[in-house]
N, C-alpha and C positions, 0 to 999 in steps of 0.2 A: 099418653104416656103409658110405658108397659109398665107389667108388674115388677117390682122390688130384687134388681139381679145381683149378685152374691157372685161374685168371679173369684175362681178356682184357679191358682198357678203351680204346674208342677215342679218339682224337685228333682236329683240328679236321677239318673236312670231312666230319664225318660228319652233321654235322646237316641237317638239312629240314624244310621246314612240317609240323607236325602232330605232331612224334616227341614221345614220351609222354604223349600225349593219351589213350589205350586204357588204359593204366597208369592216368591219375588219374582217368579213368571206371571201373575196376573195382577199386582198391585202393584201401585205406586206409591202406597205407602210402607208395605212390606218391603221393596225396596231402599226407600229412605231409610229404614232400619237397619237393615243390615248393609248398607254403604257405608251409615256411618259409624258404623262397629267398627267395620276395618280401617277407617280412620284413625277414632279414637287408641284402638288396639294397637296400631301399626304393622297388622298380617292381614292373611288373607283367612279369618274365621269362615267369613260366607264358603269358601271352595270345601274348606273341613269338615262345613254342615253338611253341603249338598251331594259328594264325591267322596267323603273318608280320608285316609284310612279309618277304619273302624275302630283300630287300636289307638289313634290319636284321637280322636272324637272322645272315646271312653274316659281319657286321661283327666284327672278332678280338674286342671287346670286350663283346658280346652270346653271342658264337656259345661260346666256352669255358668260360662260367658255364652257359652253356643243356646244355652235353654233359652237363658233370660232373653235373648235376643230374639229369638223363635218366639217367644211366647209375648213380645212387645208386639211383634210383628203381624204376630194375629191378631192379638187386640185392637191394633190398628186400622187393620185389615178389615175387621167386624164391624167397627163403631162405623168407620166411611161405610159402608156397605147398609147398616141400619138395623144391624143384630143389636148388637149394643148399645142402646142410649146413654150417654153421659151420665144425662141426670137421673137414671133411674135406679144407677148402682149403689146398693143399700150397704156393702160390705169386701171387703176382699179378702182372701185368707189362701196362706202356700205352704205345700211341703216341703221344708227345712230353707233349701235355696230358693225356693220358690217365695218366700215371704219379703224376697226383697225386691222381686217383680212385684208384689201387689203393696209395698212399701211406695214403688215408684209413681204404679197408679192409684193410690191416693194421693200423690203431689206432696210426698217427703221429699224426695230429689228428683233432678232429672233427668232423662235417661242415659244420659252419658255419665253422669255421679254416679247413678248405680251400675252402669258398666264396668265402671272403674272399680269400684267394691266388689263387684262379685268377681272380677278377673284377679283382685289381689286375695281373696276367700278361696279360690280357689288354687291360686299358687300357694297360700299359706297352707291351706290345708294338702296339699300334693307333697310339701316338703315336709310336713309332722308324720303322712304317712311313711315317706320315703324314712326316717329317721329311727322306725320303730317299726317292725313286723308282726302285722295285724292285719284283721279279719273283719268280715259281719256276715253274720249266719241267721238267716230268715227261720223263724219256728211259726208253726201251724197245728192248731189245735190248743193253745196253753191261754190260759187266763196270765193277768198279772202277777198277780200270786207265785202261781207256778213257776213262772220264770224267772223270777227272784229267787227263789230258792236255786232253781237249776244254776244259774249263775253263781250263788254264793260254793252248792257245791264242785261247781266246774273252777274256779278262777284258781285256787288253788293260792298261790305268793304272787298271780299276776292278777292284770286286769281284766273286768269281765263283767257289765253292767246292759241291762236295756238300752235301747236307742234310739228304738222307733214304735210308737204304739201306733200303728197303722188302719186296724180293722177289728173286728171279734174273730177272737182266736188267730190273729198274725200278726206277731212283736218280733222284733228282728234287733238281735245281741250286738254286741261291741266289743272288740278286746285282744287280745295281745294271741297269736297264733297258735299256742299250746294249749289255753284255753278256751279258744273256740274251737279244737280238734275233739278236746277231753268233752265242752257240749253237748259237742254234736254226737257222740257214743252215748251219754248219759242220756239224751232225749231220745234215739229210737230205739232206745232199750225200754222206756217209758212209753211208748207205743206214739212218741209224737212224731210227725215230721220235720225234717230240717235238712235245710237247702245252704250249701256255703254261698256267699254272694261274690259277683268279681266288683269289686273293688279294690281300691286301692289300698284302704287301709281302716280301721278303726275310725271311723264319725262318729260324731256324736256319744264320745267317750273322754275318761281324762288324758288320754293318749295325745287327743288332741289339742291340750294347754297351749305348745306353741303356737298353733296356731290363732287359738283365742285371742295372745297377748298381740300379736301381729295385728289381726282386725281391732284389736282396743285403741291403737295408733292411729289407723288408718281410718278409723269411726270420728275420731275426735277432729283430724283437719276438715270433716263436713258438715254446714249449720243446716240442719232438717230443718224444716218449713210445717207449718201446722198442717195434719191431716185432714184431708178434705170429708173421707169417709172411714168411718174403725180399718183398722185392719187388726187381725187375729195373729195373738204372738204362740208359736209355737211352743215355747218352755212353760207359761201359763194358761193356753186355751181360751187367754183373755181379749178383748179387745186392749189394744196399746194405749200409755197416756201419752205423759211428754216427752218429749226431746229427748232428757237425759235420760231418764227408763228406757226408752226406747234401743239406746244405745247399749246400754247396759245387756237390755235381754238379748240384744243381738251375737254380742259378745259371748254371752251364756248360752247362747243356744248350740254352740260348739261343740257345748263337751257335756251339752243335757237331751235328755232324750227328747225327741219331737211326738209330741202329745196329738197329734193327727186325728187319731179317733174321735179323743174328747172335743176338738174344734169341729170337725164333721158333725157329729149328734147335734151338738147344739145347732150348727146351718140348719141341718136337716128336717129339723122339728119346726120349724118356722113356716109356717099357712102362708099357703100364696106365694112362697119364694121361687124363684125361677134362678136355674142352676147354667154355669156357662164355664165351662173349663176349657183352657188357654191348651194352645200347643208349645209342646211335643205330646204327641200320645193320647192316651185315652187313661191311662194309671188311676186319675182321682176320681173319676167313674167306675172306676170296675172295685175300689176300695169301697166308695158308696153305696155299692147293691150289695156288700155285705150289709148296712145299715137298715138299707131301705132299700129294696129291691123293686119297691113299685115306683120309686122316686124319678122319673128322668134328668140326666145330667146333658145340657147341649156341648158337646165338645166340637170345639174351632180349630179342627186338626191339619184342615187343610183347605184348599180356596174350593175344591168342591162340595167341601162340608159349611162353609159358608153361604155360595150362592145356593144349598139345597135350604137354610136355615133363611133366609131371605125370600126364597119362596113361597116357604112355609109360612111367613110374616104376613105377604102381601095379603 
């Protein structure tokens, strides 16, 4: 048995033309994946993933169904292959959308229940943006602190709150487009950096209530299944309990900032853990070496990054 593995599921923006394409050319489990996506779905996600456009892929309501499926597909991928042991996975934990990829692989639902929820999170959330014009602006350099204030002085009579505590020193804002302009002057006059993000709109902000109330709906037609392993809630940093919590923070996790950081330190400090991040990307690794830069992350980004990790095994 290997050591105690900790799987890492990314979140939106990690996708790009062509991710899990190498997967559905060399596997047949990758395959079964993403076939039965476009089943379930009734499109053709898989050509969106592998082909673009790049503008449709991007879209909150194309781009979230496309991760999770990508990132099932490597896991898949990995386990047949002998990177990942079943029994040997201690924990799973994701950024924002990603927690309901590693909701799935603890055996809360399955993977067609979480298709279906993360395609309706994602159209929920496409239409809260569409409804409201907003922003998220990535800062670099600021403590917590700081950016709370920055915020309070930036919002002005609109919205304008944390959203993402990502890394030391990179928090990334939320909020209604006036106020993330006025941010963004007030932070590089303060010597910070800040990057506006393409997104669609304001996450993980109160912008996005409707959408919340939408997933509160669409949470309650599903009966979760006891957790086989923790998985790591975003709004609390905590391991999940039951059912109804569970649902609840999902719910909340909408419109509260994604505590990313404080779930990493904790993995990261843990002796002996062996680190395996899902595809799309490599994002929850390159977050990581800010933590712990001597730490290695294996990322299963693609079927050559597998059979190199399999080799590595033998």
């Amino acid at each position: 048995m290997s050591a105690s593995t900790y799987i890492l599921c990314p979140g939106q923006g990690a996708q790009s033309v062509g991710m899990g394409q190498s997967l559905y050319e060399k596997s047949g489990e990758a395959r079964e994946a993403f076939d039965r996506a476009d089943e379930v779905l009734g499109f053709g996600l898989r050509g969106i993933c592998f082909e673009g456009p790049e503008e449709r892929l991007n879209q909150t309501d194309i781009s979230q169904p496309a991760i999770y499926v990508t990132s099932v597909a490597s896991f898949r991928t990995a386990q047949a292959a002998g990177v990942i042991e079943v029994g040997s996975i201690a924990a799973c934990a994701g950024l924002s959308l990603g927690e309901y990829t590693a909701l799935h692989l603890a055996g809360t639902f399955s993977f067609e229940e979480g298709l279906k929820l993360v395609a309706a999170r994602g159209r929920y959330m496409q239409e809260a943006a569409e409804g409201s014009p907003s922003g998220m602006v990535a800062l670099l350099g600021a403590d917590e602190a700081r950016v709370n204030e920055l915020c309070r002085d930036a919002a002005a009579d609109e919205v304008l709150v944390p959203a993402n505590y990502n890394a030391p020193g990179q928090i990334v804002i939320s909020g209604s487009i006036g106020a993330c302009e006025r941010a963004v002057k007030l932070a590089e006059a303060a010597g910070l950096k800040a990057a506006v993000l393409k997104v669609a709109g304001a996450f993980h902000s109160p912008l996005m209530q409707p959408a919340a109330n939408g997933m509160a709906a669409e949470l309650e037609r599903v009966t979760f299944s006891p957790l086989r392993v923790p998985v790591y809630s975003n709004v609390t940093a905590q391991p999940h309990g039951e059912e109804s919590a569970i649902k609840r923070l999902l719910v909340q996790q909408i419109v509260s900032p994604v505590r990313w950081e404080q779930t990493a330190r904790t993995l990261l400090a843990i002796e002996g853990a062996r680190f395996i991040e899902l595809a799309p990307g490599r994002t929850l690794a390159g977050l990581a070496k800010r933590i712990n830069r001597r730490l290695p992350i294996l990322s299963v980004d693609n079927a050559d990054s597998i059979v190199a990790a399999q080799r590595s095994q033998a």
